[in-house]
N, CA, C and O atoms as CSV, one atom per row, in Angstrom:
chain,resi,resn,atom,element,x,y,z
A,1,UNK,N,N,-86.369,70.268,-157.601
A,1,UNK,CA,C,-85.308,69.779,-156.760
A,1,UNK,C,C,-83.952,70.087,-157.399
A,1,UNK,O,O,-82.934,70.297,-156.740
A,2,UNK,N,N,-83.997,70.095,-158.302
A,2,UNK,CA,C,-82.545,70.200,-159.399
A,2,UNK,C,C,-82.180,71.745,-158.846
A,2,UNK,O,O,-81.015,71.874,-158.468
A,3,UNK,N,N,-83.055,72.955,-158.755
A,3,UNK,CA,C,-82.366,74.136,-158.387
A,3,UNK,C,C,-81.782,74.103,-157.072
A,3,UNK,O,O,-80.872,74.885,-156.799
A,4,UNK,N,N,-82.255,73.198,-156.153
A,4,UNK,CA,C,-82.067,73.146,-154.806
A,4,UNK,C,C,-80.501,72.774,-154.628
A,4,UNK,O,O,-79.530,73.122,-153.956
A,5,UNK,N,N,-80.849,71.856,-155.639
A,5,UNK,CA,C,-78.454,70.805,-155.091
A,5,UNK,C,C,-78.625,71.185,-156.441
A,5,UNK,O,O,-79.147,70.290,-157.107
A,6,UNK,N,N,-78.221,72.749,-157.389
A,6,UNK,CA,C,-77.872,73.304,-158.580
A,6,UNK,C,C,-75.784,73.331,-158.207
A,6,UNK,O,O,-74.841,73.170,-158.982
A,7,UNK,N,N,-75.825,73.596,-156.782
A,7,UNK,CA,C,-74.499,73.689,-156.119
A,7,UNK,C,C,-73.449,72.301,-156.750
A,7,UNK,O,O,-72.237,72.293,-156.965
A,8,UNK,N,N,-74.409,71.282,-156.911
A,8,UNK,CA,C,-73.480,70.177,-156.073
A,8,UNK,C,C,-73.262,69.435,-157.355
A,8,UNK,O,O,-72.614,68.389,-157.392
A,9,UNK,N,N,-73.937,70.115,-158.647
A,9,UNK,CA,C,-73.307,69.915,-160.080
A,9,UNK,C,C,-72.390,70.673,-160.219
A,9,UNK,O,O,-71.560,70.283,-161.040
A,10,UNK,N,N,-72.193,71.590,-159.764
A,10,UNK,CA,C,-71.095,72.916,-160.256
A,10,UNK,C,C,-69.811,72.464,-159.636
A,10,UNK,O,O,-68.804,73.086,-159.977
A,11,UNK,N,N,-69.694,71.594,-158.877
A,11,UNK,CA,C,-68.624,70.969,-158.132
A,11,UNK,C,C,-68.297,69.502,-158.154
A,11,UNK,O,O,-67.569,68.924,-157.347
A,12,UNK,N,N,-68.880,69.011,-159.108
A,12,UNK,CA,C,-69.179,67.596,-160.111
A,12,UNK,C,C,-69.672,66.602,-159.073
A,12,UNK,O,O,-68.987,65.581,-159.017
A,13,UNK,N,N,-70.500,66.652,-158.403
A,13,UNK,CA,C,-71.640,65.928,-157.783
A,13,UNK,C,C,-72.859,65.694,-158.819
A,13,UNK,O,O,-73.317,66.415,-159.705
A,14,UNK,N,N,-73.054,64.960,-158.558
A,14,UNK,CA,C,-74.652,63.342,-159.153
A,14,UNK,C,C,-75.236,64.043,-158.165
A,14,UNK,O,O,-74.955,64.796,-157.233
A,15,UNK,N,N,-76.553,63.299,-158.932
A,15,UNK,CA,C,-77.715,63.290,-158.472
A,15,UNK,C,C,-78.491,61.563,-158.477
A,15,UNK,O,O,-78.918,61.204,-159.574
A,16,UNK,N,N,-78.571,61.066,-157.884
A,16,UNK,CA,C,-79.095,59.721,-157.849
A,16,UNK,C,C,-80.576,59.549,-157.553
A,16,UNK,O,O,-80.737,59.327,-156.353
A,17,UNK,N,N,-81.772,59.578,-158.277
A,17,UNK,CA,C,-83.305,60.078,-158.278
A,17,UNK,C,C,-83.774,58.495,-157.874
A,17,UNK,O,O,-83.008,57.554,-158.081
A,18,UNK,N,N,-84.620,58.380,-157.497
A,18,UNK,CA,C,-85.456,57.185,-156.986
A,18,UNK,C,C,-86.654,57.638,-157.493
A,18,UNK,O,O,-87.270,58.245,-156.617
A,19,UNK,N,N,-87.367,57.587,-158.771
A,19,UNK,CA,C,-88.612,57.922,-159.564
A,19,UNK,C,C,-89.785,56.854,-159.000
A,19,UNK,O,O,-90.834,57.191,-159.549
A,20,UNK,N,N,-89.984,55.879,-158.257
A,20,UNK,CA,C,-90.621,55.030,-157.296
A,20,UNK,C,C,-91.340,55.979,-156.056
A,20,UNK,O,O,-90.728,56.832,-155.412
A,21,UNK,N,N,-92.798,55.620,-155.879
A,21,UNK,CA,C,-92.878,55.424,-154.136
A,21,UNK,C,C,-92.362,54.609,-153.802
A,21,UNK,O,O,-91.893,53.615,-154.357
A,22,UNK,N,N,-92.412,55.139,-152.316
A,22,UNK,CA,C,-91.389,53.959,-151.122
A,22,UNK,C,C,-92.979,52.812,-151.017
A,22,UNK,O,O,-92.899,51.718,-150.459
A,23,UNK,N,N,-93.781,53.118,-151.396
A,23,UNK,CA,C,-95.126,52.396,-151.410
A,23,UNK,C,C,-94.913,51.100,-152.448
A,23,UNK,O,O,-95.466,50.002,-152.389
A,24,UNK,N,N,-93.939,51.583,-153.408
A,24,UNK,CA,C,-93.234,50.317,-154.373
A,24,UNK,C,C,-92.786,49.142,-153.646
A,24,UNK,O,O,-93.301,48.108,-153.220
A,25,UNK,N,N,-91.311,49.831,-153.666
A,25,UNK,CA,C,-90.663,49.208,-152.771
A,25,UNK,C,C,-89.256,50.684,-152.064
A,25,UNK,O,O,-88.831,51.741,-152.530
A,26,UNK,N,N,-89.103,50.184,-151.249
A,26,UNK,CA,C,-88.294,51.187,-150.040
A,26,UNK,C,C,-86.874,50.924,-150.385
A,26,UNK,O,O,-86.313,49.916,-149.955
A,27,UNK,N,N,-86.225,51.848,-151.196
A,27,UNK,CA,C,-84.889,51.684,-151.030
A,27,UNK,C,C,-83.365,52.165,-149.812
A,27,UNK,O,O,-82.152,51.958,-149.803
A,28,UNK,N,N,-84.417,52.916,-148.890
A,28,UNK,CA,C,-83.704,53.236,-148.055
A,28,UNK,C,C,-83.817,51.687,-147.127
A,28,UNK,O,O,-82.956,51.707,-146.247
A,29,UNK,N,N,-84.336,50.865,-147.111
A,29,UNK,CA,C,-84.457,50.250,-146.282
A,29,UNK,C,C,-83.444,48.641,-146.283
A,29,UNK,O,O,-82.724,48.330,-147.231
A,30,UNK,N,N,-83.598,47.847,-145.098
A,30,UNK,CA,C,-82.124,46.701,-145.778
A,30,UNK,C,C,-83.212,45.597,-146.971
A,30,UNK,O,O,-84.437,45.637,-147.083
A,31,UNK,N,N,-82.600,45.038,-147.431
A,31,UNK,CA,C,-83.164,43.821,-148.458
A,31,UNK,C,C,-83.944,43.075,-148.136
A,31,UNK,O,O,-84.958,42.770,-148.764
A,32,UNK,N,N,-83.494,42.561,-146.831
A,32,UNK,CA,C,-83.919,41.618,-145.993
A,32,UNK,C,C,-84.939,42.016,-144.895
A,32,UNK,O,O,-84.609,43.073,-144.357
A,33,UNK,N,N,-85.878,41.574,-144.493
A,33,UNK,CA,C,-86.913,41.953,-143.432
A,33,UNK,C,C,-86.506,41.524,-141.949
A,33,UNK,O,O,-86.993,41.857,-140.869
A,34,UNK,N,N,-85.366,40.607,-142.286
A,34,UNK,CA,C,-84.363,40.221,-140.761
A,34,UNK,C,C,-83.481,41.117,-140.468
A,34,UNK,O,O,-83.081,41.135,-139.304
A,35,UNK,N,N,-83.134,41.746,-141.088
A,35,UNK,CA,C,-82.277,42.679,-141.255
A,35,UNK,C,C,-82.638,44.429,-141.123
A,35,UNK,O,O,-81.922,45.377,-140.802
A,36,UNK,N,N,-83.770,44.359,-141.443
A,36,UNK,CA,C,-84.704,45.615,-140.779
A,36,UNK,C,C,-85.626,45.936,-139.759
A,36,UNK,O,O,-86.653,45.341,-139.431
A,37,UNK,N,N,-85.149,46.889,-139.335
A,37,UNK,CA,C,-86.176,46.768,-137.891
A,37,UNK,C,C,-87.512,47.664,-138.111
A,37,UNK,O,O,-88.109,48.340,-137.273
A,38,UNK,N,N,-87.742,47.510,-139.206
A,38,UNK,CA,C,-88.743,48.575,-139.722
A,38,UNK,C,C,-89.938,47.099,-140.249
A,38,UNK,O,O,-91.163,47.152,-140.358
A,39,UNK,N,N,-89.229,46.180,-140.429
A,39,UNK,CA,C,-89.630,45.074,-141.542
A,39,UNK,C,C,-90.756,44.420,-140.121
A,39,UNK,O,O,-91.881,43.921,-140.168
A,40,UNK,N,N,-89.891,44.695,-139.029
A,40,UNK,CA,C,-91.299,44.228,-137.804
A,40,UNK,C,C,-92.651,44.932,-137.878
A,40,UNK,O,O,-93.578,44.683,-137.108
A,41,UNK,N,N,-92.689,45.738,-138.762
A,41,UNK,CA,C,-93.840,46.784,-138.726
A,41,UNK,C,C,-94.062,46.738,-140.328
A,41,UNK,O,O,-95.002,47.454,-140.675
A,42,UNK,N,N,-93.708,46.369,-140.900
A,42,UNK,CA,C,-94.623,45.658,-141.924
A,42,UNK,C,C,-94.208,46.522,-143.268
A,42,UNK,O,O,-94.715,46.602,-144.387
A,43,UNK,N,N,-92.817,47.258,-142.524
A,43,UNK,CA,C,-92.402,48.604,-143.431
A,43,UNK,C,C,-90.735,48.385,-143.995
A,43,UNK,O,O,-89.941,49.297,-144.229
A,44,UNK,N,N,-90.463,46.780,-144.138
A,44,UNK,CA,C,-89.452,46.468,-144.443
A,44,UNK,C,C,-89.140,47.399,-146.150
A,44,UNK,O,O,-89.811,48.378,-146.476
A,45,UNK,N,N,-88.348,46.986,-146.762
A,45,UNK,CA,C,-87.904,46.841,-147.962
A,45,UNK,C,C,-89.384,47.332,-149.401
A,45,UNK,O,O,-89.415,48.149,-150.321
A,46,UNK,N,N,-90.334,46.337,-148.879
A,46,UNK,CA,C,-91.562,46.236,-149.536
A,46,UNK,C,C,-92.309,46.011,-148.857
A,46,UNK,O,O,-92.592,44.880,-148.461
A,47,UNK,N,N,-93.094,47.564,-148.376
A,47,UNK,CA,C,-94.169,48.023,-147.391
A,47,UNK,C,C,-95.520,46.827,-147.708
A,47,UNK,O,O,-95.769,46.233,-148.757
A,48,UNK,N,N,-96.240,46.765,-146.358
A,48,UNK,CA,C,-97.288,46.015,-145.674
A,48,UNK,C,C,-98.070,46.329,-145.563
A,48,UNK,O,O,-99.122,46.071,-146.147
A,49,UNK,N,N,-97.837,47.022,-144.748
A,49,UNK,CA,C,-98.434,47.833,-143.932
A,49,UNK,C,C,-98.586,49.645,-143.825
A,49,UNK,O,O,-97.392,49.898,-143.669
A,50,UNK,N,N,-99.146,50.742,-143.813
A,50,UNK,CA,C,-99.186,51.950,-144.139
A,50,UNK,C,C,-98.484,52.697,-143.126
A,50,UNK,O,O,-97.873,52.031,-142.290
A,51,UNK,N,N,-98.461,53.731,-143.057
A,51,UNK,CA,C,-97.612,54.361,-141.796
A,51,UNK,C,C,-98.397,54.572,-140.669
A,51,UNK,O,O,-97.870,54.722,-139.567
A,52,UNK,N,N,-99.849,54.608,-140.860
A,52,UNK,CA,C,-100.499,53.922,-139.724
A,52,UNK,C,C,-100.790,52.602,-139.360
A,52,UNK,O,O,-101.528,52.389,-138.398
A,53,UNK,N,N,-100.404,51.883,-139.875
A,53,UNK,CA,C,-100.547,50.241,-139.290
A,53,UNK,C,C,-101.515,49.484,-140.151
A,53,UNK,O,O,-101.866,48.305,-140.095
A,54,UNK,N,N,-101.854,50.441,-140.950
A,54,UNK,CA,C,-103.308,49.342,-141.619
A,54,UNK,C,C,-102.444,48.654,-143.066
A,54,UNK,O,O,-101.538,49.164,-143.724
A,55,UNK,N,N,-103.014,47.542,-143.206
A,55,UNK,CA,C,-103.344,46.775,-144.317
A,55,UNK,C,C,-102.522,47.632,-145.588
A,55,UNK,O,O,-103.334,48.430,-146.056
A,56,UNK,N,N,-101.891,47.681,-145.926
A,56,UNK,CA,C,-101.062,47.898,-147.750
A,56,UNK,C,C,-101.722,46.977,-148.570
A,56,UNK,O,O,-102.727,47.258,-149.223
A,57,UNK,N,N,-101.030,45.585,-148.543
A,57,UNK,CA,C,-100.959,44.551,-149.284
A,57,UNK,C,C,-100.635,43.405,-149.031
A,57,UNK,O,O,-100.256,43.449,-147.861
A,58,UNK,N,N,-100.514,42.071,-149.509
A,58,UNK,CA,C,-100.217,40.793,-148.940
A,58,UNK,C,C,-99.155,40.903,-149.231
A,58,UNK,O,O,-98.898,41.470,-150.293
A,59,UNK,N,N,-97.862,40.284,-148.202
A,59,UNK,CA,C,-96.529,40.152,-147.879
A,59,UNK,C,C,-96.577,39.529,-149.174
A,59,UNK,O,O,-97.501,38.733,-149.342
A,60,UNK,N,N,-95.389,39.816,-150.588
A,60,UNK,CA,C,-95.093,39.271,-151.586
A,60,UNK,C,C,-94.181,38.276,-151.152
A,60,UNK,O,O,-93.695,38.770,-150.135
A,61,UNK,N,N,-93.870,37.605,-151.258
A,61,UNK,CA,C,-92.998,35.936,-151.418
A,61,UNK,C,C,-92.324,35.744,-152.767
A,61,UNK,O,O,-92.540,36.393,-153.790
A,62,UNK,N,N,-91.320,34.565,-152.566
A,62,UNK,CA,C,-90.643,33.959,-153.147
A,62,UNK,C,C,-90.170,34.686,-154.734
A,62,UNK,O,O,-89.063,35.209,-154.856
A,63,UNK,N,N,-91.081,34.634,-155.786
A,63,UNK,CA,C,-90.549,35.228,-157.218
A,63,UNK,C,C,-91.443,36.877,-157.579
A,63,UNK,O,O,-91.237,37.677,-158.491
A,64,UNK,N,N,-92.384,36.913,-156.526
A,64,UNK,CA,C,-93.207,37.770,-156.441
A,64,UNK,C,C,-91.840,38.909,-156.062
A,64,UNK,O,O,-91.187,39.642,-156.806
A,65,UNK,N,N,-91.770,38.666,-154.564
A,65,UNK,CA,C,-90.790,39.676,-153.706
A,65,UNK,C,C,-89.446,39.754,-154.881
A,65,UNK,O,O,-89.120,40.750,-155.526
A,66,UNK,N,N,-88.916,38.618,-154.916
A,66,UNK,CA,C,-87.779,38.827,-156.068
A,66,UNK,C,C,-87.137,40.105,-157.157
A,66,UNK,O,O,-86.145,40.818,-157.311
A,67,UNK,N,N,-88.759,39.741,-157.875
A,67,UNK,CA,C,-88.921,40.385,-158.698
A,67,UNK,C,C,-88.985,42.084,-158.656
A,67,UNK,O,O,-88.578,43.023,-159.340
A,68,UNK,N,N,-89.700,41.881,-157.505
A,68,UNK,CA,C,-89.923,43.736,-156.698
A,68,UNK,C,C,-88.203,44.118,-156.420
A,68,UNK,O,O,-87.512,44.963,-156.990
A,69,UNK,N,N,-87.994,43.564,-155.795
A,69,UNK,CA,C,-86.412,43.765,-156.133
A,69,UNK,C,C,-85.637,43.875,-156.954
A,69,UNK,O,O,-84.959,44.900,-156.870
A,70,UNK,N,N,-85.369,43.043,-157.989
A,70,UNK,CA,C,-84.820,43.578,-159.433
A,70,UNK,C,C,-84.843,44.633,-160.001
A,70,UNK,O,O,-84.024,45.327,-160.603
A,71,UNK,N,N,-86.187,44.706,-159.674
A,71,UNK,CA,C,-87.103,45.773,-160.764
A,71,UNK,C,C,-86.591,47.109,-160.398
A,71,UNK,O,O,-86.175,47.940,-161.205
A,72,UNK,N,N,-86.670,47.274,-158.871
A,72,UNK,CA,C,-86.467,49.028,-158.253
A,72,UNK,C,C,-85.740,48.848,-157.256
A,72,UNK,O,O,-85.055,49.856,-157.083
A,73,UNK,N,N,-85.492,47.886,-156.329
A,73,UNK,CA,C,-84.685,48.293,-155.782
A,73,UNK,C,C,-82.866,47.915,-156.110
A,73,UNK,O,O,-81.939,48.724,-156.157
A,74,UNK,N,N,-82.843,47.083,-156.212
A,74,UNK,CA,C,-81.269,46.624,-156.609
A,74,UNK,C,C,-81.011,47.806,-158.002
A,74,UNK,O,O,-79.885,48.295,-158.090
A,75,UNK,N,N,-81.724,48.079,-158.691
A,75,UNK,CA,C,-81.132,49.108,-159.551
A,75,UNK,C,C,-80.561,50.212,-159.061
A,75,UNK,O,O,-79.569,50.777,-159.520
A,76,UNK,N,N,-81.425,50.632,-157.780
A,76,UNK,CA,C,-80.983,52.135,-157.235
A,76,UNK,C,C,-79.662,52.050,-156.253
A,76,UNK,O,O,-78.893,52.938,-155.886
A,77,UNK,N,N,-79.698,50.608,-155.965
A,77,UNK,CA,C,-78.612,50.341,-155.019
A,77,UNK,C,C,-77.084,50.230,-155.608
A,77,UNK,O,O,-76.056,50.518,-154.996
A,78,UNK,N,N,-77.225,49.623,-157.269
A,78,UNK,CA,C,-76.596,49.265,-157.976
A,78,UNK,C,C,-75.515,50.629,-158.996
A,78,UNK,O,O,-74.452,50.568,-159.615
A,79,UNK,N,N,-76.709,51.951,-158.643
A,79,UNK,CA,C,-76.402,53.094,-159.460
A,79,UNK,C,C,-76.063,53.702,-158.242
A,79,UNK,O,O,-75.047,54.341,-158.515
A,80,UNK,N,N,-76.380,53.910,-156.807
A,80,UNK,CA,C,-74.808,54.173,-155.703
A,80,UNK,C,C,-74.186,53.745,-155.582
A,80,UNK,O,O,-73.129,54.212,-155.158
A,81,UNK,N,N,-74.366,52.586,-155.853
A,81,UNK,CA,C,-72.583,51.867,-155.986
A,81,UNK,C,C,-72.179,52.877,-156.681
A,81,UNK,O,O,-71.646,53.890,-156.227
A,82,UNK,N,N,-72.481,52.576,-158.101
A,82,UNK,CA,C,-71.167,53.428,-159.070
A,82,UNK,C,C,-70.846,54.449,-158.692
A,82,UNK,O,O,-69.655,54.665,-158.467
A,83,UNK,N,N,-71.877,55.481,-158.486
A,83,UNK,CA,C,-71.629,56.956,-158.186
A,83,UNK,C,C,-70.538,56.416,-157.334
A,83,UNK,O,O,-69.404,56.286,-157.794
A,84,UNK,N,N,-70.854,56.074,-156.025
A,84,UNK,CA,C,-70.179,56.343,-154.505
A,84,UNK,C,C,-68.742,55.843,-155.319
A,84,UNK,O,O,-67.841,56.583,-154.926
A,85,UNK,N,N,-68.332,55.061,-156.101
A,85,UNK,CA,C,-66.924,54.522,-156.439
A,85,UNK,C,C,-66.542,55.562,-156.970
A,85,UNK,O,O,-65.727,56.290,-156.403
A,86,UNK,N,N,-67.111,55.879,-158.306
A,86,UNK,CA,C,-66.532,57.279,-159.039
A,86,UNK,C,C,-65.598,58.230,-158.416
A,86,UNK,O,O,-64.416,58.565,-158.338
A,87,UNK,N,N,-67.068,58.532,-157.926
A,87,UNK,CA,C,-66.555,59.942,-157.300
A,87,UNK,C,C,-65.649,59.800,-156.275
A,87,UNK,O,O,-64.798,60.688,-156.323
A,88,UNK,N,N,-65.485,58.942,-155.266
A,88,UNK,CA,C,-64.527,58.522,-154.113
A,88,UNK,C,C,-63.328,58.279,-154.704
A,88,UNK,O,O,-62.375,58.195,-153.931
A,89,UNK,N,N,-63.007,58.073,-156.470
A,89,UNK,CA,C,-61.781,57.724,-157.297
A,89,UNK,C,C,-61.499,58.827,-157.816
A,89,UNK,O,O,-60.370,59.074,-158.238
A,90,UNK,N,N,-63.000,60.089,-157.888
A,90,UNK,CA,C,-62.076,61.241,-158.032
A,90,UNK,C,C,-61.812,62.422,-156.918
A,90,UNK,O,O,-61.122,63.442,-156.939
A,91,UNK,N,N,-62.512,61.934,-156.120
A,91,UNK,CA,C,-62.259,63.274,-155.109
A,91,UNK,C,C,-62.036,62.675,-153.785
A,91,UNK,O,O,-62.147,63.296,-152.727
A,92,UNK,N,N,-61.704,61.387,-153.903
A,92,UNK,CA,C,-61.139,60.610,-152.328
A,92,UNK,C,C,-61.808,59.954,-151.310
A,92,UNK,O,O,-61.480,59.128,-150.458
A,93,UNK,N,N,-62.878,60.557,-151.628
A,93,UNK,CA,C,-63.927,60.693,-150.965
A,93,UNK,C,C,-65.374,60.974,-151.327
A,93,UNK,O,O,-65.738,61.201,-152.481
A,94,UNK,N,N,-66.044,60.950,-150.446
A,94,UNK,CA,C,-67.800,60.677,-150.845
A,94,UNK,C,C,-68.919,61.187,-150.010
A,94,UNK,O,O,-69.119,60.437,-149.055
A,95,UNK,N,N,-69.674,62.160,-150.048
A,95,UNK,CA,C,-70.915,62.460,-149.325
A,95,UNK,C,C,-71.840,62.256,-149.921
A,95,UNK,O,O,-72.108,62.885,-150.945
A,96,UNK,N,N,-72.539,61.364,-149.461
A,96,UNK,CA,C,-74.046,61.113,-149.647
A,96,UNK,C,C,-75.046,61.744,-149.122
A,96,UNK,O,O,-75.347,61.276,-148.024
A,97,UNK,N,N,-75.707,62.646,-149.469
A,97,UNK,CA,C,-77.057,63.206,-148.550
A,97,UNK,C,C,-78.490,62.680,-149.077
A,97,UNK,O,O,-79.026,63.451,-149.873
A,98,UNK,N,N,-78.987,61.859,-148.863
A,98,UNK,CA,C,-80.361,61.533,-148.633
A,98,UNK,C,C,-81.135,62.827,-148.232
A,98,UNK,O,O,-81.135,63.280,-147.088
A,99,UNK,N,N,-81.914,63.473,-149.489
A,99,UNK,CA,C,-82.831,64.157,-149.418
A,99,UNK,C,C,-84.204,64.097,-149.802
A,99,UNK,O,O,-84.552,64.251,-150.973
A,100,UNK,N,N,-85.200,63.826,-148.626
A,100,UNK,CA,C,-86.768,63.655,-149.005
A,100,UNK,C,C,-87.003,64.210,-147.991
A,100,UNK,O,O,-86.212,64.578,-147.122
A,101,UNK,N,N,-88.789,64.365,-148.064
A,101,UNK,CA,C,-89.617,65.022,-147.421
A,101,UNK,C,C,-89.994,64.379,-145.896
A,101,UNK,O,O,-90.542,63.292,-146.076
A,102,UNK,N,N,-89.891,64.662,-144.631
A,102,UNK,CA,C,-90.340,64.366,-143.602
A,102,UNK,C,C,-91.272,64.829,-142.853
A,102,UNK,O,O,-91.188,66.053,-142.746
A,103,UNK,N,N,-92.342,64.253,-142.144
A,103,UNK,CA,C,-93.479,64.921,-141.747
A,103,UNK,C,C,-93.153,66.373,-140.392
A,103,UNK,O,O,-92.034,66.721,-140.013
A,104,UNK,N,N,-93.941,66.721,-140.112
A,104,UNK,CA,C,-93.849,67.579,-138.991
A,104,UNK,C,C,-94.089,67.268,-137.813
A,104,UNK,O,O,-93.730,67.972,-136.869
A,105,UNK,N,N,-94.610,66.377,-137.710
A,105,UNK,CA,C,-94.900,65.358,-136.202
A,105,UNK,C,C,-94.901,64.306,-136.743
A,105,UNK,O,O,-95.312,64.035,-137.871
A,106,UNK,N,N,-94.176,63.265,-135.532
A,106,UNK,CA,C,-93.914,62.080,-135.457
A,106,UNK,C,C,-95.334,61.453,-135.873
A,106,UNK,O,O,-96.479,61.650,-135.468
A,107,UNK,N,N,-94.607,60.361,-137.149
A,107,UNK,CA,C,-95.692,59.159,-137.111
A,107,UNK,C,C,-96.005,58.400,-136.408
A,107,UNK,O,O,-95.373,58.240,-135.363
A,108,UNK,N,N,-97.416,57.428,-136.802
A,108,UNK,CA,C,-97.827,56.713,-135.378
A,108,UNK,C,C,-96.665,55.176,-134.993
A,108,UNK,O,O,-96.868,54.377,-134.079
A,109,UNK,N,N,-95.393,55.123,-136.070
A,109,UNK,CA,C,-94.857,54.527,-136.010
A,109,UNK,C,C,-93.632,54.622,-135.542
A,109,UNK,O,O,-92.896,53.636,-135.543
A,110,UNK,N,N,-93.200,55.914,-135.037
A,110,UNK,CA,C,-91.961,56.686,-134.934
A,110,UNK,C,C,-92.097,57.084,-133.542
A,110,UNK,O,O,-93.287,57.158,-133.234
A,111,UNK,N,N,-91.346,57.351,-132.644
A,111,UNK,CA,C,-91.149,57.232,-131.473
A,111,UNK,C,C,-91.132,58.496,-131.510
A,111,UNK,O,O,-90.924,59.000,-132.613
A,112,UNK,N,N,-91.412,59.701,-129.942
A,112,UNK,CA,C,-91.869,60.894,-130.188
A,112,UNK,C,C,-90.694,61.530,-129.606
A,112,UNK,O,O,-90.606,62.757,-129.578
């Protein structure tokens, strides 16, 4: 991946890595499962449910869920912050591109 955005160091752009599955916990997703409309499908923050609907794991709670949070997601959220400030203090501004892999046909969860 590093040769791919090799560009976007040469022009003093980060790289912000998420070394986690989203099977961890999902950092693209909101914190909150009220707050996600993904979280109705069991694919909030900290997946449930699989991308076909079956069974993951038991909904973590209270210091359980917490903790899943500390751990991976608030860190990654915590290290765009900085970037996104930095760089917006040195170049005015800020593009973020979210780059991962997407299937080729719609999942059974994804609208067609």
């Amino acid at each position: 991946m590093d040769d791919l955005f090799s560009g976007f160091y040469e022009i003093g752009g980060v790289l912000v890595r998420y070394n986690y599955s989203r099977m961890v916990v999902d950092p693209e997703r909101f914190e909150s499962d009220e707050d996600e409309e993904m979280g109705k499908k069991g694919m909030g923050a900290i997946y449930t449910r699989t991308s076909e609907g079956r069974a993951l794991r038991m909904k973590p709670e209270g210091k359980e869920r917490g903790e899943l949070l500390k751990k991976f997601y608030r860190p990654y959220h915590q290290a765009m912050e900085r970037e996104v400030e930095t760089l917006s203090g040195r170049f005015e501004r800020c593009l973020v591109l979210d780059c991962h892999s997407f299937s080729s046909v719609p999942l059974p969860f994804e609208p067609e």
